[in-house]
C-alpha positions, -999 to 999 in steps of 0.1 A, spaced: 422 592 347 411 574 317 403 538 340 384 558 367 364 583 342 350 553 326 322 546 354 287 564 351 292 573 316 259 598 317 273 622 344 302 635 347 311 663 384 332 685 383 350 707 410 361 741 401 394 745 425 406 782 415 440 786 433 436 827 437 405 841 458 403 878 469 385 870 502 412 840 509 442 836 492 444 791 485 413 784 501 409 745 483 441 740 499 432 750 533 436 719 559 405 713 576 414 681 600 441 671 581 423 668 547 424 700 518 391 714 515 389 702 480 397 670 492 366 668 510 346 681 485 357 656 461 350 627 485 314 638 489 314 636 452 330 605 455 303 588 482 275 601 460 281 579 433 267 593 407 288 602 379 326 604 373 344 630 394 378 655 384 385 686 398 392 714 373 419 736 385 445 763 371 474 752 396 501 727 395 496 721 434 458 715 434 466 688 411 494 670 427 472 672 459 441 655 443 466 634 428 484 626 459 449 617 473 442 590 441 419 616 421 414 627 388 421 660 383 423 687 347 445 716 344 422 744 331 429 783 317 441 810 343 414 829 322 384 812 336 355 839 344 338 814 367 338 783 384 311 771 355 334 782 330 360 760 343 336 734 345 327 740 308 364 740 303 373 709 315 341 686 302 355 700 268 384 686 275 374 654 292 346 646 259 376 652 234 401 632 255 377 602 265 356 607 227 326 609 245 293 633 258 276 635 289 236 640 296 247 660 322 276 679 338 276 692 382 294 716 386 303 709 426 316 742 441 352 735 456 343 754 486 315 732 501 335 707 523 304 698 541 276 693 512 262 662 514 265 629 491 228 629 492 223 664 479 246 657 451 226 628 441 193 649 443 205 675 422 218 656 396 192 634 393 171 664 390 189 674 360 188 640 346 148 643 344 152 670 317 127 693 330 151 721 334 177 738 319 199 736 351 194 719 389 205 730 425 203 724 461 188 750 487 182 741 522 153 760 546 170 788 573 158 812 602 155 844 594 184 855 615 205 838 593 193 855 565 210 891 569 243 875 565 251 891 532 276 856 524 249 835 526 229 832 491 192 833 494 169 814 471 134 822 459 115 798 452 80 790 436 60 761 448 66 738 420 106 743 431 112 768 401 141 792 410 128 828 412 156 847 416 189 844 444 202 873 469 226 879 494 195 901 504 175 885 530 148 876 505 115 872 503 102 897 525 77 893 556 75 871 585 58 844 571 79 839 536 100 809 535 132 813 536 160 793 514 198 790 516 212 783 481 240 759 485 271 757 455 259 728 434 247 735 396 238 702 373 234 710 342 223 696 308 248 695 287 233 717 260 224 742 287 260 745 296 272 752 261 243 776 259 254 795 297 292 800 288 283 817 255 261 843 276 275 874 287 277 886 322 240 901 328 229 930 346 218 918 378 250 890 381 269 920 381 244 938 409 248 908 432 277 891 422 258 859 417 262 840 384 232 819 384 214 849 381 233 852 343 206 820 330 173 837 350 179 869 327 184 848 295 152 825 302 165 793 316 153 773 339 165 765 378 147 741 394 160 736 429 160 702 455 151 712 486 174 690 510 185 696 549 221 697 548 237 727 568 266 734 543 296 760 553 310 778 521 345 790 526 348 824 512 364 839 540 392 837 569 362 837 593 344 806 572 375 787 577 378 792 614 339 778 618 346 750 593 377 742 617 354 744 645 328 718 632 353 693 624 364 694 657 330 685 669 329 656 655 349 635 630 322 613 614 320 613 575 295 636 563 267 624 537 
């Protein structure tokens, strides 16, 4: 780890890989044309070459499988409230090990087997500029897409600020842009230490959707708009369409 952690000092990505998931039991290890979905992930990560990359997991078997694959990997708490906690967890770990600090830590959902090198890029070089507390990805959808209540909308303001995120179909009327918010976060590192000491806020708990946690506190999201059509596998029905799109076509995405 320590050889391969050495490259792009500034950034460091991170995969949360939680082992348990109420929706689908092992999902990071699901095989999705012969490669675990975290595997995939981390490759994207990998292709974007932008900082170093470890995935941050709680399980002896996601490790030896990023392992087996020649990655980095960090064995975090069972106690982890959230894949940014994790991602806390384990750039705590990785700055104490290595004696060093980032400018800025992604946090690179392990779910996302399709995100693209280029939007990890974008993002983190969003962050990178310092003009916001924390960067993310959104992509533009129809509105039919919208209702699904899986799918996390984004509302944005013109100058890309983050307004607040749904699994409503938000904003409303026929002529509102509509955004998909896709499960990338770069943060600055003193708006990550900042996040994990906040509480879980009001509306987080309404919808279920983290980011929400740094609109209620102030912070600022800034978003990269970018065209990528992600899949994020949350449940058995995910899986089967991810399965499905591989077998469309084989070519490396990003």
């Amino acid at each position: 780890m320590k050889q391969f952690l050495r490259r792009n000092a500034n950034c460091l990505i991170v995969i949360p890989a939680r082992i348990g998931s109420s929706r689908l039991a092992a999902k990071v290890l699901a095989d999705l044309g012969g490669i675990p979905v975290v595997e995939r992930v981390r490759r994207a990560a990998i292709r974007a070459n932008c900082g170093a990359v470890v995935v941050a997991t709680d399980d002896h078997e996601v490790m030896e499988t990023i392992e087996r694959h020649g990655g980095a990997a960090v064995l975090t708490s069972r106690t982890c409230a959230s894949g940014t906690d994790r991602a806390a967890e384990a750039a705590r770990i990785i700055e104490k090990t290595q004696r060093r600090k980032f400018r800025v830590v992604v946090n690179l959902q392990g779910d996302e087997p399709f995100i693209a090198a280029s939007t990890i890029r974008k993002t983190a070089a969003l962050a990178a500029k310092g003009k916001c507390d924390i960067a993310t990805a959104v992509v533009s959808i129809e509105a039919k897409a919208a209702r699904e209540e899986s799918m996390v909308k984004a509302v944005l303001a013109a100058d890309g600020r983050c307004l607040y995120f749904s699994r409503s179909p938000v904003p409303f009327g026929k002529q509102a842009p509509l955004f998909q918010h896709i499960g990338i976060y770069a943060f600055r590192r003193d708006a990550l230490a900042r996040f994990v000491r906040l509480k879980p806020s009001r509306l987080e708990k309404t919808e279920r959707l983290e980011q929400l946690r740094a609109l209620e506190d102030g912070m600022t999201i800034a978003a990269a708009i970018v065209g990528d059509k992600t899949i994020a596998i949350d449940t058995a029905r995910d899986l089967a369409a991810a399965r499905r799109r591989i077998s469309k076509t084989r070519r490396p995405h990003g």
